[in-house]
N, C-alpha and C positions, 0 to 999 in steps of 0.2 A: 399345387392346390391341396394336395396331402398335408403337409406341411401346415395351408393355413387354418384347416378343418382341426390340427390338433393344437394346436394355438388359442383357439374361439374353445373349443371344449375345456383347454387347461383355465380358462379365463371364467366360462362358467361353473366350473368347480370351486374357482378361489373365491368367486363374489359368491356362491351357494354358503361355503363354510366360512366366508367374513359376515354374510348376512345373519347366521347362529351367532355370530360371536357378539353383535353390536348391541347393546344395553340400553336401557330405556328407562329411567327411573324419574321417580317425582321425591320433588322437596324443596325446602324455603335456602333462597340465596339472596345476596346482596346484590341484585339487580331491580333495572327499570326506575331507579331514585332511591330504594328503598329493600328490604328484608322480603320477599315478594313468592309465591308459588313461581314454580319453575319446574321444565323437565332438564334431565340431566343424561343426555346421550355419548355414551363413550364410544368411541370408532375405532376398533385395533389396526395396525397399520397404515399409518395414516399421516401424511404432514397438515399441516394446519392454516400453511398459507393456501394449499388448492380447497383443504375445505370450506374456510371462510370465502374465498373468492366464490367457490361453487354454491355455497348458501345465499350470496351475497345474488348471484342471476337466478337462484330460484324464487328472491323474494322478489325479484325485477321480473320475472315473468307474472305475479302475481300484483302487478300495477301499484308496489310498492313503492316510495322515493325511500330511498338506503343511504346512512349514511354512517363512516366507521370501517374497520379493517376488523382487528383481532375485536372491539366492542362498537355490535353493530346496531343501529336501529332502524327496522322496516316502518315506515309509515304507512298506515291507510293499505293495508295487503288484502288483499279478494281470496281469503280461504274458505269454499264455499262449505265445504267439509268439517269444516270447524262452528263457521259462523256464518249466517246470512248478512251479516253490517261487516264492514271492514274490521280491521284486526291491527293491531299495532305488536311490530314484533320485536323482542330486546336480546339480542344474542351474546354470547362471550366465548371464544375459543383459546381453549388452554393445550400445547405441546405437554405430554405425558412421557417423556421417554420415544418409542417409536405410535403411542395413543393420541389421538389428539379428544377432548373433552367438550363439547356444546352445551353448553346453559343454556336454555331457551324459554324466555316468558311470552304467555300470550294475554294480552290487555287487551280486554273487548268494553270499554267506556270506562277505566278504572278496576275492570272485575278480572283479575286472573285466571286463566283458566286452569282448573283442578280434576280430577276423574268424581269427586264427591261434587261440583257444579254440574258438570256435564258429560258423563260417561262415555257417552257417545262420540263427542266433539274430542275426546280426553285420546280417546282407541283411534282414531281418526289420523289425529297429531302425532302419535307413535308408530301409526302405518307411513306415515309420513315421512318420517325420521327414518324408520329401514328401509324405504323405498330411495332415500333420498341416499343415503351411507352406501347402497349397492353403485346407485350410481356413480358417485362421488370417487367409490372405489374401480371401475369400470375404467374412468376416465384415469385415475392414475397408474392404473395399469396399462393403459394402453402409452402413458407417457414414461413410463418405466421400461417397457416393451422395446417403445424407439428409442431411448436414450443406449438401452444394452444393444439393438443393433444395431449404432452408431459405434458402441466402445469395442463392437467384433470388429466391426468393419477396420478402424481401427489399428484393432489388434493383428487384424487380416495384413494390411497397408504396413504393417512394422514388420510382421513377420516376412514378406516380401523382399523387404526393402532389404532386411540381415540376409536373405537366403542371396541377392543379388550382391550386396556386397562381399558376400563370404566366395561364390564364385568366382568373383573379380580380380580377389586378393588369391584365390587361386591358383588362378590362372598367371597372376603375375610372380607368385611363389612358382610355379613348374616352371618357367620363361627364366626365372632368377637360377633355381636348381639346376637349368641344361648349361646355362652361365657360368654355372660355377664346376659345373661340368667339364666344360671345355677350359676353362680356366686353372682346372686342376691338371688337366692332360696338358695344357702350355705350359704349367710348373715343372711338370716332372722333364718333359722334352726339357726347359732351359735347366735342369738340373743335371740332368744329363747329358748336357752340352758341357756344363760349367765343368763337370768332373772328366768328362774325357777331354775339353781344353788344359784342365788341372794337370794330365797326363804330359798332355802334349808341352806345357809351359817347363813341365821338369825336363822332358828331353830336350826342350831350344836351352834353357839354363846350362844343362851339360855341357850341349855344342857350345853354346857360349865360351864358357869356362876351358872346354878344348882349346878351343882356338884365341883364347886370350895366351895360355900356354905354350902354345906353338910358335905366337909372334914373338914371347921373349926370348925363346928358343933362338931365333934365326935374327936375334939382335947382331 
């Protein structure tokens, strides 16, 4: 339990100081058909396949039809915060290194929204966007999270596995070692034999030799 309390605190610290860090600017891009007002949200750490996806169900909860990956377009989106008519949304997300980049226009009947149209709608949109980047960031950490205590677990499962095979080989090393043990004591005993037979082969050789002697003797 200890454990997950400082887990949840590690996680709301990292989304506190990702949420300083996330960027919110305005300016004209090559979207929605054309050269167009735009916000430009930069997200630090961050991949760009979970952001689009995650942009992609927050304009789905907002009764948008979406359609597009990395260049996405929300149709008909209910952002009451922005606009009382629906909202047509144009997005684009760019991989930065480990940054990923959101372009995002907002077309309310042809009229893009700007903070000099609509200041309020403008501040709205930008709360939006760090509400939405904490999230976004939330979730990838929690998928970060399980992926690294997948690679202990893992790591755990290998380390295991050497600590049993290192016993194993062990064990058959001391079992080889008493082998060779007794192997070396059966060497010396047949060396030992060989050399006191060595003895004994000189004294039958002499007899021998005697009594080859003796028979021409008594020819």
């Amino acid at each position: 339990m200890k454990g997950k309390l400082i887990i949840i605190a590690m996680i709301a610290i990292s989304i506190s100081a990702m949420a300083q860090e996330v960027k919110v600017e305005t300016g004209i891009q090559n979207i929605g058909g054309d050269n167009n007002p735009c916000y430009i949200v930069t997200i630090p750490k961050a991949n760009v396949d979970i952001i689009s996806e995650a942009w992609k169900s927050e304009m789905k909860k907002a009764k948008a039809k979406v359609k597009g990956k990395d260049k996405q377009f929300a149709d008909n989106a209910i952002l009451p915060d922005i606009s009382t008519n629906s909202v047509d949304v144009y997005s684009n997300f760019i991989q930065e290194d480990s940054t990923v980049k959101m372009i995002v226009a907002f077309s309310m009947g042809g009229i893009f929204l700007t903070p000099e149209i609509n200041p309020d709608a403008s501040k709205a949109a930008t709360d939006m966007f760090v509400k939405f980047a904490q999230n976004a960031y939330k979730e990838q950490l929690k998928s970060d999270i399980s992926l690294q205590k997948q690679t202990v677990k893992e790591t755990q499962k290998d380390i295991k596995k050497s600590n049993k095979e290192a016993k194993k080989l062990d064990k058959k090393n001391k079992k080889l070692a008493k082998k060779m043990n007794k192997n070396q004591e059966e060497i010396e005993n047949l060396n030992q034999n060989a050399a006191s037979k060595e003895n004994q082969l000189q004294s039958d050789e002499e007899k021998l030799k005697d009594l080859k002697q003796s028979k021409r003797k008594n020819k």
